[in-house]
C-alpha atoms as a printed R data frame, in Angstrom:
    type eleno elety resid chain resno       x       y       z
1   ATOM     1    CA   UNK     A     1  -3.026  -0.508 -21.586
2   ATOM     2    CA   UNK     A     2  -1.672  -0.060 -18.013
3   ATOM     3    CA   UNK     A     3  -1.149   3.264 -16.642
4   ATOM     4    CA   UNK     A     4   2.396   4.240 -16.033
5   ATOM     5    CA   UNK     A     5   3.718   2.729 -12.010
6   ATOM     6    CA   UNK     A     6   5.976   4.767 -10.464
7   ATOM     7    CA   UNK     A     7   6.136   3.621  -7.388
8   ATOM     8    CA   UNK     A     8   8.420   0.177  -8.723
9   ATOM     9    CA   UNK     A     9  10.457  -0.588 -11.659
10  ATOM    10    CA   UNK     A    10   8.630  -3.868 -12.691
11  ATOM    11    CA   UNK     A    11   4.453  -3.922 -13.863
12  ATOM    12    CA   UNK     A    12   2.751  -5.254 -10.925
13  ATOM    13    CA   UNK     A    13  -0.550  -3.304  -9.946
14  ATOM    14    CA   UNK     A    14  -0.811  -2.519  -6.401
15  ATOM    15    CA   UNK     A    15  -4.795  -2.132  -5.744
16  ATOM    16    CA   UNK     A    16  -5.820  -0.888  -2.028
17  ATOM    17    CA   UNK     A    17  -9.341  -2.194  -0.961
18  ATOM    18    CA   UNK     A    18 -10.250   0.227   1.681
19  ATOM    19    CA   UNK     A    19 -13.436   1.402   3.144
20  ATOM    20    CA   UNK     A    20 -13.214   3.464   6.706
21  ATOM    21    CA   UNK     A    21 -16.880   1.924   7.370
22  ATOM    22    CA   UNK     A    22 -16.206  -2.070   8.530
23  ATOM    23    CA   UNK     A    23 -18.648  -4.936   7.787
24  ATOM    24    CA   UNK     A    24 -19.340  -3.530   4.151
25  ATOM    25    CA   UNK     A    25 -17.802  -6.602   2.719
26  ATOM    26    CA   UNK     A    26 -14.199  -5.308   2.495
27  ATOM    27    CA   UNK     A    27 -11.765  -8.348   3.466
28  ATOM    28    CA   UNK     A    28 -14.408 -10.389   1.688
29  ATOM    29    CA   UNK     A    29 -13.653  -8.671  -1.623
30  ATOM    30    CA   UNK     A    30 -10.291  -8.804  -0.876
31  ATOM    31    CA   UNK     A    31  -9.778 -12.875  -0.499
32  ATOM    32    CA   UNK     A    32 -12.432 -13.834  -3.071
33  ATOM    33    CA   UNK     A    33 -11.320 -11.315  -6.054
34  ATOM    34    CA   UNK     A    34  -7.304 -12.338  -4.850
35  ATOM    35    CA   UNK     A    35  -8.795 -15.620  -5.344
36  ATOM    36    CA   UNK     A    36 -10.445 -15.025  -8.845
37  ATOM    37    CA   UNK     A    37  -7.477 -13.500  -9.791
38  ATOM    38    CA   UNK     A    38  -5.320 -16.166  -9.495
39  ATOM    39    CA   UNK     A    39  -7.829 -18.779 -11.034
40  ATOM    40    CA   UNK     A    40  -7.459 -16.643 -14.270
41  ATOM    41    CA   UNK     A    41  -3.902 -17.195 -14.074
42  ATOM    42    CA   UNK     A    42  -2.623 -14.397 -12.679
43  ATOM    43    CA   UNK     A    43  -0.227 -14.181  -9.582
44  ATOM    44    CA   UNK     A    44  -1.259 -12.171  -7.373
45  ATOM    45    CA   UNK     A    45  -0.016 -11.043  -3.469
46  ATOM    46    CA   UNK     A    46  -2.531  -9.966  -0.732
47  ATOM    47    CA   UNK     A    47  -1.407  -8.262   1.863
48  ATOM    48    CA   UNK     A    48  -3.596  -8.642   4.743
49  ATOM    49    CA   UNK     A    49  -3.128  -4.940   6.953
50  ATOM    50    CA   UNK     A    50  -5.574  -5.018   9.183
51  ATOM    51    CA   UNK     A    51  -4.699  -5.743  12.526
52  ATOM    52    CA   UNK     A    52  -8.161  -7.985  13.108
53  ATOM    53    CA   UNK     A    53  -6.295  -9.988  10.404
54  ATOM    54    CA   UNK     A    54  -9.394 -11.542   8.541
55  ATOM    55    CA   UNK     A    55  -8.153 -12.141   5.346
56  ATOM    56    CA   UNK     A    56  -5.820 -14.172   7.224
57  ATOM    57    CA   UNK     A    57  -7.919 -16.359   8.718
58  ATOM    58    CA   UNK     A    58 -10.005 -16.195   5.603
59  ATOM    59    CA   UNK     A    59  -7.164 -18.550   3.638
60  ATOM    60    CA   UNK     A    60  -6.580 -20.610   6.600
61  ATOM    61    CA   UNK     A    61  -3.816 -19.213   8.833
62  ATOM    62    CA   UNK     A    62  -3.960 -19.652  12.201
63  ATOM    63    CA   UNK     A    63  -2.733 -17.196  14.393
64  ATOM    64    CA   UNK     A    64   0.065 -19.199  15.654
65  ATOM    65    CA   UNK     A    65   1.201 -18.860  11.481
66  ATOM    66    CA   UNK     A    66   1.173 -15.088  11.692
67  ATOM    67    CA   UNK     A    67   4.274 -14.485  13.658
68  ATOM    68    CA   UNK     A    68   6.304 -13.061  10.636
69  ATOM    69    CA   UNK     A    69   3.910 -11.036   8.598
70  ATOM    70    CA   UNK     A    70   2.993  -7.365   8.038
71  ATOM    71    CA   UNK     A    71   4.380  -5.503  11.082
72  ATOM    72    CA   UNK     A    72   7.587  -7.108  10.609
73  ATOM    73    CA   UNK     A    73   7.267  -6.244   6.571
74  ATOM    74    CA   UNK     A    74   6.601  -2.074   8.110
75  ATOM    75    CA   UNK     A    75   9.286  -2.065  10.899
76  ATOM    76    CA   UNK     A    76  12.127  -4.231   9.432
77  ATOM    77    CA   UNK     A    77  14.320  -3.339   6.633
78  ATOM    78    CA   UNK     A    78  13.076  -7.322   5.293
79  ATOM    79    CA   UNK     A    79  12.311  -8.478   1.646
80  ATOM    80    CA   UNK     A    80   9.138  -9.716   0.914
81  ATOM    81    CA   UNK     A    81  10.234 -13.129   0.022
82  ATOM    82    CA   UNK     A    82  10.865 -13.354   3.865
83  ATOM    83    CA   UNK     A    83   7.388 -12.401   4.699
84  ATOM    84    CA   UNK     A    84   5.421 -13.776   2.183
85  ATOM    85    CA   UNK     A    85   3.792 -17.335   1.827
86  ATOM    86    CA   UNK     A    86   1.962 -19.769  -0.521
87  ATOM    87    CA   UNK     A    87  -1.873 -20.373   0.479
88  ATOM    88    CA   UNK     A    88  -3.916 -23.369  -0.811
89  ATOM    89    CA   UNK     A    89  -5.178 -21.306  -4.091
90  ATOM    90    CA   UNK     A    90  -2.549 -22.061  -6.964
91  ATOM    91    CA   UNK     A    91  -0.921 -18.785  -7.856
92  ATOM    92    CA   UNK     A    92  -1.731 -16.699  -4.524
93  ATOM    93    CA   UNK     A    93   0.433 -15.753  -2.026
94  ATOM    94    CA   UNK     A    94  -0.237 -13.670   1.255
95  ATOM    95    CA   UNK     A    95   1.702 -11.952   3.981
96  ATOM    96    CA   UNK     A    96  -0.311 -11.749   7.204
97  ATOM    97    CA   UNK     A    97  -1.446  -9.885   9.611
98  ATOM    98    CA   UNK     A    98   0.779 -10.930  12.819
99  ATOM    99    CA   UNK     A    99  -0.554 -10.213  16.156
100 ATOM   100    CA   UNK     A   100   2.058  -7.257  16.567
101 ATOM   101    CA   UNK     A   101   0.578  -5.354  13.956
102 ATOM   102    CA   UNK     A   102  -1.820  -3.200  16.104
103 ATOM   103    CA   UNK     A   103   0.789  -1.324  18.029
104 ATOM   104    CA   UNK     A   104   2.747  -0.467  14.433
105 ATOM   105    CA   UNK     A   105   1.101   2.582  14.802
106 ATOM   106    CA   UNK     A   106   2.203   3.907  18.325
107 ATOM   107    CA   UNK     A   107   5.428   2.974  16.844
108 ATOM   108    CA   UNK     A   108   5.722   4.259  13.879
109 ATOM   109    CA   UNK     A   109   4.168   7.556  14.481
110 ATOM   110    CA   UNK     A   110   7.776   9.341  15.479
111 ATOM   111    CA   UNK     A   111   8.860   7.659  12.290
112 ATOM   112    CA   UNK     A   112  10.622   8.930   9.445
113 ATOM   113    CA   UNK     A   113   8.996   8.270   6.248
114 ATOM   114    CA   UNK     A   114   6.009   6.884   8.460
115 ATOM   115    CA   UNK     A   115   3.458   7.192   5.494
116 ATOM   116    CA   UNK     A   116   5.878   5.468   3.086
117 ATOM   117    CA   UNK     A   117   6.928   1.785   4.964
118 ATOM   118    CA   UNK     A   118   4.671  -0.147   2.795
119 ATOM   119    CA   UNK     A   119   5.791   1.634  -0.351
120 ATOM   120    CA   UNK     A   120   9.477   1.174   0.550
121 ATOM   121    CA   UNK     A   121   9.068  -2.194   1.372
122 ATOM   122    CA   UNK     A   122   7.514  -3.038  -2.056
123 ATOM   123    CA   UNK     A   123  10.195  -1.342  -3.428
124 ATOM   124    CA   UNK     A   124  12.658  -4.175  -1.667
125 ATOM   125    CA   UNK     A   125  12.736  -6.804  -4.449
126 ATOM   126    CA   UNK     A   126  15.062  -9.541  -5.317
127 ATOM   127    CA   UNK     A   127  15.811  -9.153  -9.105
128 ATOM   128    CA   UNK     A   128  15.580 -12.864  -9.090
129 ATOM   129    CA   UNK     A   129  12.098 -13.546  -8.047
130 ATOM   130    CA   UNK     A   130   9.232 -11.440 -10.370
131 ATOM   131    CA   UNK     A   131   6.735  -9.497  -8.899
132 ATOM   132    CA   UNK     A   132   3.227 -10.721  -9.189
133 ATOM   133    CA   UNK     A   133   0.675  -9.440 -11.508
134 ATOM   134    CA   UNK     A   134  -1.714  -8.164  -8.376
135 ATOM   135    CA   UNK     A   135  -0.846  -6.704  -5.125
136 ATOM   136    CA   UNK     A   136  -4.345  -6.069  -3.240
137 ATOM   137    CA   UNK     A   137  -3.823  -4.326   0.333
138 ATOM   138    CA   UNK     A   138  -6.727  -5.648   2.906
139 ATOM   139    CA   UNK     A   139  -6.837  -2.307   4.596
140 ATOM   140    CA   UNK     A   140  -8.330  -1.405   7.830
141 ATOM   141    CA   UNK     A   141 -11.829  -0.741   8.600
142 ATOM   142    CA   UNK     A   142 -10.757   3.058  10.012
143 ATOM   143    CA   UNK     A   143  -8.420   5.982   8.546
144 ATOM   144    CA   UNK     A   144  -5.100   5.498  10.266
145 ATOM   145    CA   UNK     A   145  -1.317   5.601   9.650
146 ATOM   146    CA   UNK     A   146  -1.747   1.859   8.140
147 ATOM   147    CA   UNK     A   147  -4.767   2.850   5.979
148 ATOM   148    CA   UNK     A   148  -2.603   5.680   4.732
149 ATOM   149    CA   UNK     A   149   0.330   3.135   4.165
150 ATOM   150    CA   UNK     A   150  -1.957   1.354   2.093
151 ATOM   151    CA   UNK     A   151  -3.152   4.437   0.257
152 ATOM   152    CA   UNK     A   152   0.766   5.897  -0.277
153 ATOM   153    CA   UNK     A   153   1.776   2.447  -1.522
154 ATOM   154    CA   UNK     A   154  -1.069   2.243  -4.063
155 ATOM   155    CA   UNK     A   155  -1.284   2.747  -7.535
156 ATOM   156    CA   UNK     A   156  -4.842   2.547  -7.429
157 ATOM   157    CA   UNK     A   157  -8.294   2.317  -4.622
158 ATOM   158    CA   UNK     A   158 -10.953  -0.029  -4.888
159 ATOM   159    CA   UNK     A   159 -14.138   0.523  -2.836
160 ATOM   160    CA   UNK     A   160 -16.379  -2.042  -1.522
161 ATOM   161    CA   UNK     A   161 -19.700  -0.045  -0.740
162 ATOM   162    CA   UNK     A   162 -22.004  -2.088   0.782
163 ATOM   163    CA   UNK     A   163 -26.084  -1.272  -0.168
164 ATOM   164    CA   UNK     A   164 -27.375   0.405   2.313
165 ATOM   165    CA   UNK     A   165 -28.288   3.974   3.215
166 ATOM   166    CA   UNK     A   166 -25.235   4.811   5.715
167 ATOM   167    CA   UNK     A   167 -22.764   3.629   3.051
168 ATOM   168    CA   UNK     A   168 -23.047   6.439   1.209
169 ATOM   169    CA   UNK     A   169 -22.907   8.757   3.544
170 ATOM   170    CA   UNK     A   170 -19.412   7.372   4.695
171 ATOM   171    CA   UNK     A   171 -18.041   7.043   1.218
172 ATOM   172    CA   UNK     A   172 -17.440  11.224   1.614
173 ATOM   173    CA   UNK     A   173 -14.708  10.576   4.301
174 ATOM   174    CA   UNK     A   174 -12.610   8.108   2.526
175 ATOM   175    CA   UNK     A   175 -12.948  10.141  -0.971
176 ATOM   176    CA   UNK     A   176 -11.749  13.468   0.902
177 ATOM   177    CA   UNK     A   177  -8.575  11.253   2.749
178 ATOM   178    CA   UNK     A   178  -7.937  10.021  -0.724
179 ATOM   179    CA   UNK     A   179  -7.894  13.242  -2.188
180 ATOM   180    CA   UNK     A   180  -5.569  14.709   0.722
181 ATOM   181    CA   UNK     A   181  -3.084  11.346   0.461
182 ATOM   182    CA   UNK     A   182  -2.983  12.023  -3.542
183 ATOM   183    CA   UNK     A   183  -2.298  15.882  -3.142
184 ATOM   184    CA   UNK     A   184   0.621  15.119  -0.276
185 ATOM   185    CA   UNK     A   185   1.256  11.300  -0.619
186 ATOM   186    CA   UNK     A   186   0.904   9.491  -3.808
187 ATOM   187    CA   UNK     A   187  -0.348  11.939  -6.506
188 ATOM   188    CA   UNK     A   188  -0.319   9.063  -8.813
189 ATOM   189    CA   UNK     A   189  -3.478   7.406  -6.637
190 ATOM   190    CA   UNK     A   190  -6.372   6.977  -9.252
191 ATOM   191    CA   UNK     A   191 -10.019   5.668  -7.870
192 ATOM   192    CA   UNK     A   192  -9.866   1.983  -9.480
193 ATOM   193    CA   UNK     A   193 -13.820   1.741  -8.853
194 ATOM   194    CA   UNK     A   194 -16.252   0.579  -6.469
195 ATOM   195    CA   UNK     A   195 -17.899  -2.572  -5.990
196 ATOM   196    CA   UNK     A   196 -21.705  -2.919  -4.737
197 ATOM   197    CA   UNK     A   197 -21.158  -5.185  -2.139
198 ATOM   198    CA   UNK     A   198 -24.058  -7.256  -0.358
199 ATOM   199    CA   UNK     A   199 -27.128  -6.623  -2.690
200 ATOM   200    CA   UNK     A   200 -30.556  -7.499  -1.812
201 ATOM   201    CA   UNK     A   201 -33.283  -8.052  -4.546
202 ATOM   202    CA   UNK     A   202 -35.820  -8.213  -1.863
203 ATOM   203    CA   UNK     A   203 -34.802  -4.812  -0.424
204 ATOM   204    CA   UNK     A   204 -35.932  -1.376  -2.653
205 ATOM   205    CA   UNK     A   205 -33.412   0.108  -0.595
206 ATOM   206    CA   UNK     A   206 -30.415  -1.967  -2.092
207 ATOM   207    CA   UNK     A   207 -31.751  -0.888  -5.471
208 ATOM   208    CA   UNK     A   208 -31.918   2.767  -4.653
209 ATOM   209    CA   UNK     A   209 -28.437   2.758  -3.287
210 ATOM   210    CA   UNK     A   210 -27.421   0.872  -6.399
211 ATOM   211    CA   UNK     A   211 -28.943   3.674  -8.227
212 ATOM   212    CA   UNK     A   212 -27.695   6.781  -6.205
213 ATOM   213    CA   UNK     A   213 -24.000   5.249  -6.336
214 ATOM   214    CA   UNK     A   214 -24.510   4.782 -10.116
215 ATOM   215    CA   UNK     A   215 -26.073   8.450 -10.477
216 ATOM   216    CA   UNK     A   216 -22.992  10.153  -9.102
217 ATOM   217    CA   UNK     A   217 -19.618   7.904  -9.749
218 ATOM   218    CA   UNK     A   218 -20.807   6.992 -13.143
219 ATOM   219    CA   UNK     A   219 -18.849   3.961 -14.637
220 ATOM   220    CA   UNK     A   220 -16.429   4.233 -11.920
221 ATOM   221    CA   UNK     A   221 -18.866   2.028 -10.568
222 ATOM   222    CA   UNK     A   222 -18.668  -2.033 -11.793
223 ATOM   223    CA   UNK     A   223 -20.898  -3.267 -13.218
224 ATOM   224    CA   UNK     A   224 -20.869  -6.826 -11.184
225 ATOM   225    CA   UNK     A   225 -22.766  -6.398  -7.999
226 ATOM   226    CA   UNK     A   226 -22.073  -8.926  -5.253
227 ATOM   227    CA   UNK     A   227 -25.391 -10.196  -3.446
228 ATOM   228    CA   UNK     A   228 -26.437 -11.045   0.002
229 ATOM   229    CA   UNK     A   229 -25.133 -14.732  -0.229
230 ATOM   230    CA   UNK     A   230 -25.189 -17.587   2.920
231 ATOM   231    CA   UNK     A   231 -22.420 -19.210   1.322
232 ATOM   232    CA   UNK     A   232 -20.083 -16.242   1.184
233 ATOM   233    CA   UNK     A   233 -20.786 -15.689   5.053
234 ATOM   234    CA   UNK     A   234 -19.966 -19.480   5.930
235 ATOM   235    CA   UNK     A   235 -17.083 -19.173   4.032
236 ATOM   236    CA   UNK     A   236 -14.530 -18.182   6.551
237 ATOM   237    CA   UNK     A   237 -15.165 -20.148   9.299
238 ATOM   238    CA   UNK     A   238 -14.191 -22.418   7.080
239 ATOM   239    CA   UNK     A   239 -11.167 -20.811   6.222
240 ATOM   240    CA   UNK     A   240 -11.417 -20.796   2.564
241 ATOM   241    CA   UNK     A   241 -12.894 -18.353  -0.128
242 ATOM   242    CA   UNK     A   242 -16.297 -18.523  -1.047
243 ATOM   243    CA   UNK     A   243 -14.846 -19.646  -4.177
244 ATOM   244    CA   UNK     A   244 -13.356 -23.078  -3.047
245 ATOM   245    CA   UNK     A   245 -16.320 -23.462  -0.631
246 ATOM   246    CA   UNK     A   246 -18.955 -23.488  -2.938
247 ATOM   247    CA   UNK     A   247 -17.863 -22.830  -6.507
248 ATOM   248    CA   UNK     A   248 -21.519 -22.819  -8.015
249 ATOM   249    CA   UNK     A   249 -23.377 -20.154  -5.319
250 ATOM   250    CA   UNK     A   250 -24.675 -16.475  -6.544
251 ATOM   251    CA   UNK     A   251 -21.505 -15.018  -4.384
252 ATOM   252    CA   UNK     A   252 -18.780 -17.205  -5.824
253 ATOM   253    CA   UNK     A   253 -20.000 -16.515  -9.297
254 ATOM   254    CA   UNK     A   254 -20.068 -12.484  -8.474
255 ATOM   255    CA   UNK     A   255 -16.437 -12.582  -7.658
256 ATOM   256    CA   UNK     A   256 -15.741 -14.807 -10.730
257 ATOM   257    CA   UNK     A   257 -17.324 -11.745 -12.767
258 ATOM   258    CA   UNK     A   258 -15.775  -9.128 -10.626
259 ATOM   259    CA   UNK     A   259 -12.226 -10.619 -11.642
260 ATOM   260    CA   UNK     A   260 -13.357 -10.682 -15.078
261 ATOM   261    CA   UNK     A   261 -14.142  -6.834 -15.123
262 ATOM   262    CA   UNK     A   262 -11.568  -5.690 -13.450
263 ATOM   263    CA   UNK     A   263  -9.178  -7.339 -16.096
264 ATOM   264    CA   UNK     A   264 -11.416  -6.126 -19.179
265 ATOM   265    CA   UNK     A   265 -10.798  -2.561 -16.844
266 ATOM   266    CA   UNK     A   266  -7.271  -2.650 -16.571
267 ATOM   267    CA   UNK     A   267  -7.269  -2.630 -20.756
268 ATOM   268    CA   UNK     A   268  -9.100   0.884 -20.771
269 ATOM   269    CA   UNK     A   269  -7.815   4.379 -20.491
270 ATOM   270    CA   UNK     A   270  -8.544   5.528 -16.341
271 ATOM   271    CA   UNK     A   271  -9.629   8.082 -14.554
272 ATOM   272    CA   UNK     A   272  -6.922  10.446 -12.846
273 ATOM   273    CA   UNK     A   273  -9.399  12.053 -10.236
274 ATOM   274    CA   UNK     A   274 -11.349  10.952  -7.517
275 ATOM   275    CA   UNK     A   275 -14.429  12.499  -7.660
276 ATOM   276    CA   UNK     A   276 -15.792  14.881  -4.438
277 ATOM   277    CA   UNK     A   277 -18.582  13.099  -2.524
């Protein structure tokens, strides 16, 4: 059963994917499970908010198809049938990162509301056109105003936490933000899990993170662990999602499961605090 969503009148789940710490497999996550999602029939939005703009080029935008994206969705009054737009994947739609993004910040700063622009904005529907089943926010790679946008706009955080030893030590910072954005922001925030990202057999040390993670977040960690995968790193040049490059690899099948257990999730009573790293 879903947990009650406050933040809009309809039953989409909004799911931030942030990690302050970058190259831990974040956007990654965030195009293949978007992806997965959608192949098991759900709609789903991504919302690409990082101003690198990765998950962007991820599903095949250039950036001379980004001109009407995020920072127009955070600094216009605009719906987000203006911003949005269909990608190859059946069932997926994305807004993108434009290059105007990275000054939203400077600009927003002296803002009213500054924290709340992507919650408002979700908030701007057309009674006509039904929300989709999944919003996932690409977040930045750092804790800024957009980060906290995502956060504020959330109903839930999901953690890509890549296996290796510095991870954890920078999973602290993000849990104590989280904890500050749910006492001032968004008390309704609830840690949706994290996800073991880039897993080495060959390495103790993946195994030992593994373990550690497991040893102090409990179930909050999944189950599915994504590996160290070739395939999943050619992907993007490519522009497409592991999943449509190479449907059979260890790293497509991963994401394929970490859809799957995130849907069996979403069925089960959840946790209302983030724990204190």
């Amino acid at each position: 059963m879903r947990s009650a969503l406050p933040n809009r009148p309809d039953e989409s789940r909004v799911i931030a994917i942030a990690n302050q710490k970058g190259g831990v497999g974040k956007t990654t996550t965030a195009i293949n499970l978007a992806t997965a999602l959608a192949a098991a029939g759900r709609s789903v939005l991504l919302i690409d908010l990082d101003p690198q703009g990765n998950a962007s080029t991820g599903l095949g935008l250039s950036r001379a198809e980004r001109r009407n994206g995020t920072y127009r969705l955070l600094t216009e009054p605009v719906a987000l049938t203006d911003v949005q737009r269909p990608t190859f994947v059946p069932g997926l739609q994305i807004i993108p990162s434009d290059p105007d993004l990275a000054g939203a910040e400077v600009e927003l700063v002296g803002e009213p509301r500054r924290e709340f622009r992507l919650r408002d904005a979700l908030r701007r529907t057309d009674p006509e056109m039904p929300m989709p089943d999944f919003v996932l926010v690409d977040c930045p790679p750092s804790l800024t105003l957009l980060t906290l946008n995502g956060l504020t706009a959330a109903d839930a955080l999901l953690v890509p936490l890549q296996c290796e030893f510095f991870a954890l030590e920078g999973i602290s910072q993000l849990l104590h933000t989280v904890d500050l954005v749910r006492q001032r922001l968004n008390p309704s925030l609830v840690l949706e899990g994290i996800v073991l990202t880039m897993h080495d057999r060959r390495n103790n040390l993946s195994d030992m993170v593994a373990a550690d993670a497991r040893g102090f977040f409990g179930d909050q960690v999944y189950e599915t662990v994504i590996p160290r995968n070739i395939r999943v790193s050619e992907a993007p040049s490519h522009g497409k999602p592991v999943l449509l490059y190479d449907y059979r690899s260890p790293g497509a099948q991963a994401y394929v499961r970490l859809a799957t257990e995130l849907l069996r999730r979403e069925r089960r009573p959840r946790h209302a605090d983030v724990p204190s790293a």
